[in-house]
C-alpha positions in Angstrom: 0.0 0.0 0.0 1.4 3.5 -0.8 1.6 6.2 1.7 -1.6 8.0 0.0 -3.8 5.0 0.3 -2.6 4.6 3.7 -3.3 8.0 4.4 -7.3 7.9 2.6 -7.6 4.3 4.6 -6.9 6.2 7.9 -9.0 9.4 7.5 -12.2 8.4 9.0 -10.3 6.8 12.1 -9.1 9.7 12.8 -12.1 11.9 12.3 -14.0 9.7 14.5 -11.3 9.9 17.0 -11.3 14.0 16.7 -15.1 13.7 17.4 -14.4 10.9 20.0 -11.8 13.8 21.9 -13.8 16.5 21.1 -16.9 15.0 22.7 -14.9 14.1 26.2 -13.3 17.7 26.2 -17.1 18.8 26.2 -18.2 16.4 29.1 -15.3 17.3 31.1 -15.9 21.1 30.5 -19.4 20.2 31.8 -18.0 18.8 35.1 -15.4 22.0 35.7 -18.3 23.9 35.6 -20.1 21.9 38.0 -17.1 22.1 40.3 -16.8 25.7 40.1 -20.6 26.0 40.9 -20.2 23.8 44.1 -17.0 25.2 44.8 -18.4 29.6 44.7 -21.7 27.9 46.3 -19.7 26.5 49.4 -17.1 29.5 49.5 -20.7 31.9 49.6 -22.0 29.7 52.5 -19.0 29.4 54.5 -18.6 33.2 54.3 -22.3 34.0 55.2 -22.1 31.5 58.0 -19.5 33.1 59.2 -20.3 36.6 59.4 -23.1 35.8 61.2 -21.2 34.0 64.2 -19.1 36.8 64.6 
């Protein structure tokens, strides 16, 4: 096989593994903004509880 055909024979692998990546970058971007939620949530609550035993 030439390197051309190789190349033609490997194109769709490869744009299902770029959708494959691009689709667990998305989840994962999904879960840092559920962290950062939780996390200005909990900082808000700790800081409101805390004024108020002062």
């Amino acid at each position: 096989m030439s390197e051309k055909e190789n190349n033609t024979a490997n194109a769709p692998a490869e744009n299902g593994n770029e959708e494959r990546a691009l689709s667990v970058f998305a989840s994962e971007r999904n879960e840092d903004m559920t962290a950062l939620i939780f996390c200005l949530i909990t900082t808000f609550l700790v800081l409101l509880f805390t004024k108020w035993m002062v």
